[in-house]
C-alpha positions as CSV (number, residue, x, y, z in Angstrom):
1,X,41.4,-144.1,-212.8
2,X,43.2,-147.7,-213.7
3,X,45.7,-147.4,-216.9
4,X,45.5,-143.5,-216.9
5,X,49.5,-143.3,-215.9
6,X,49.9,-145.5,-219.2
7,X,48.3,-142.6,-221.3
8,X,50.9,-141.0,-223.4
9,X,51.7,-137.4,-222.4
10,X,50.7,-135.8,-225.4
11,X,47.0,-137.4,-224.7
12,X,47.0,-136.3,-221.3
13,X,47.5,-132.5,-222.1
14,X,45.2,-133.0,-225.0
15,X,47.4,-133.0,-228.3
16,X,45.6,-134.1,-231.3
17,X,46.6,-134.3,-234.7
18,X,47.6,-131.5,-236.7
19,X,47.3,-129.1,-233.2
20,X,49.9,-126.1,-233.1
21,X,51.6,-126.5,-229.6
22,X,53.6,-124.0,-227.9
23,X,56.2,-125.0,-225.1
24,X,57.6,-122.4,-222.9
25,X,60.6,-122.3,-220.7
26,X,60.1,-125.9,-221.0
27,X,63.1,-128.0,-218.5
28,X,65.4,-129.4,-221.1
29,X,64.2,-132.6,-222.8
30,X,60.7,-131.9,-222.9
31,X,59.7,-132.0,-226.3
32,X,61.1,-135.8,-225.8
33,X,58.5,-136.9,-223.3
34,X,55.9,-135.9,-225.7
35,X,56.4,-138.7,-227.8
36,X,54.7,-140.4,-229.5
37,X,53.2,-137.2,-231.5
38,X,49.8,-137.6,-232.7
39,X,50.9,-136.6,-237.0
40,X,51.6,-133.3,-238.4
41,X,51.7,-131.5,-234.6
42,X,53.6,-128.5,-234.7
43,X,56.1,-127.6,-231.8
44,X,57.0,-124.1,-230.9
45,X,59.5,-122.9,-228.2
46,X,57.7,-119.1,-228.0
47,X,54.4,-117.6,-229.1
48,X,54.9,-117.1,-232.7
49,X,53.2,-119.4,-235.2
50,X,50.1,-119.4,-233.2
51,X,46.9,-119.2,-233.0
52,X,47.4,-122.4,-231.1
53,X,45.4,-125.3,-230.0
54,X,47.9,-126.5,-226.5
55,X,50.3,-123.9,-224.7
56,X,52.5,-126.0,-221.6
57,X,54.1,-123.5,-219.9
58,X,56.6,-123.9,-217.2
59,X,56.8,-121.5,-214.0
60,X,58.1,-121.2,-210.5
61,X,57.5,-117.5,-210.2
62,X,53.8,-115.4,-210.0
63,X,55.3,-112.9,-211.5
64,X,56.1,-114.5,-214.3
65,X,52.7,-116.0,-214.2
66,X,51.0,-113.2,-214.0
67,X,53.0,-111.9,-217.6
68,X,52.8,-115.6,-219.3
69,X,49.0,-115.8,-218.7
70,X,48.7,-112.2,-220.4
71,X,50.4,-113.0,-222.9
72,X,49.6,-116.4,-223.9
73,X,45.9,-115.7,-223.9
74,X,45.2,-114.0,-226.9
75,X,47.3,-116.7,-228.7
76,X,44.8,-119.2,-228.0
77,X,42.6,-121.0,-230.3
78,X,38.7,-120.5,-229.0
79,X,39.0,-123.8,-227.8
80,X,42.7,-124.0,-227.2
81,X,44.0,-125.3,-223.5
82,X,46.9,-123.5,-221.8
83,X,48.6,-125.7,-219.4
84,X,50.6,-123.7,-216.4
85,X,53.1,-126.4,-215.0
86,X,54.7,-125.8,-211.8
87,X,57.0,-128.3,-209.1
88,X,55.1,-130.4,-207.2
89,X,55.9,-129.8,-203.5
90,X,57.6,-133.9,-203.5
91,X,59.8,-132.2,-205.7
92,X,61.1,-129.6,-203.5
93,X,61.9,-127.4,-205.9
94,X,61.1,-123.9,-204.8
95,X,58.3,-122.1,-206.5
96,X,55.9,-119.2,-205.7
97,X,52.9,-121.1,-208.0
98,X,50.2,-123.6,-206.7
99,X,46.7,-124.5,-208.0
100,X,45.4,-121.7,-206.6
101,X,48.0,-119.3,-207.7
102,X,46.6,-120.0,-210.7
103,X,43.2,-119.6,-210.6
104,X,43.8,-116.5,-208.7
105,X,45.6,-114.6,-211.8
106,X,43.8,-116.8,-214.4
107,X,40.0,-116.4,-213.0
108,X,40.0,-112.2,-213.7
109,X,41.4,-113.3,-217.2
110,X,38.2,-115.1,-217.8
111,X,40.3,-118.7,-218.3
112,X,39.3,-121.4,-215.7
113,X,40.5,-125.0,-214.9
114,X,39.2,-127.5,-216.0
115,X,42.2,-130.4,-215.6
116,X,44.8,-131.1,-213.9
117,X,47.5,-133.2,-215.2
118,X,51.0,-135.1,-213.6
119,X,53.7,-133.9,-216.2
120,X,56.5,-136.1,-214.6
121,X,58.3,-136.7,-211.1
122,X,58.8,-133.2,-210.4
123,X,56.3,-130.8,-212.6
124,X,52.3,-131.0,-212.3
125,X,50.2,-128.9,-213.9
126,X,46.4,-127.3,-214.3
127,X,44.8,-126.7,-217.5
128,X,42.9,-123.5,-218.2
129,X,40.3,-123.0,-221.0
130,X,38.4,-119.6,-222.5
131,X,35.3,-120.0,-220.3
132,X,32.3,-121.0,-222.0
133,X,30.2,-117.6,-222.0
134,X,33.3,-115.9,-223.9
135,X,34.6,-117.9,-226.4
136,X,32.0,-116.8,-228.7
137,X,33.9,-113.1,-228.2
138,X,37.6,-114.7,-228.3
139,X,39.8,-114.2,-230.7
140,X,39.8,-117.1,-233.9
């Protein structure tokens, strides 16, 4: 995959023009790393203004997983992405959350992965979509 580490950020995680994004607990400077925007995207810092098409959100903890995922879920657009980010172990920042982490508490949810995405030196991240079969009963 030649070039792909040239891909601005905000392609990578699949932020088009005019999309509503939400980043939570985002590690300061964030928003920063994004650029350039695509025009007119929106940027949130919680889950009001949705519905929205991109949700990066930043965890080291299930638990707090486990409540994100709840909660971020019915703020999705049908086809909106929600990307959990999490410290890569080269980091070695200490975190409860892996791939599978994920898919265990976002499977039950009906969300599965279908990318996964280096956010920077320290964070990667998976992204989970409605599956297929439901977004015809989701929400927007």
């Amino acid at each position: 995959m030649a070039g792909y580490s040239a891909t601005p950020l905000a392609r990578k995680l699949g932020i088009g023009p005019g999309h509503v994004v939400a980043l939570l607990d985002a590690p300061p400077g964030f928003p920063r790393s994004l650029a350039p925007l695509p025009r007119d995207v929106g940027l949130h810092a919680a889950l009001a203004g949705g519905p929205f098409d991109v949700v990066v959100c930043f965890t080291t903890r299930r638990e707090v997983l486990e409540r994100r995922v709840n909660e971020i879920r019915p703020a999705l657009t049908v086809a909106g992405g929600l990307w959990i980010a999490w410290p890569k172990k080269a980091s070695r920042v200490p975190t409860e959350v892996t791939d599978e982490v994920v898919r265990q508490v976002a499977l039950p949810l009906g969300l599965v992965d279908d990318k996964v995405c280096a956010i920077d030196e320290t964070w990667t991240g998976l992204r989970l979509v409605v599956r297929r079969e439901l977004r015809s009963r989701a929400p927007r």
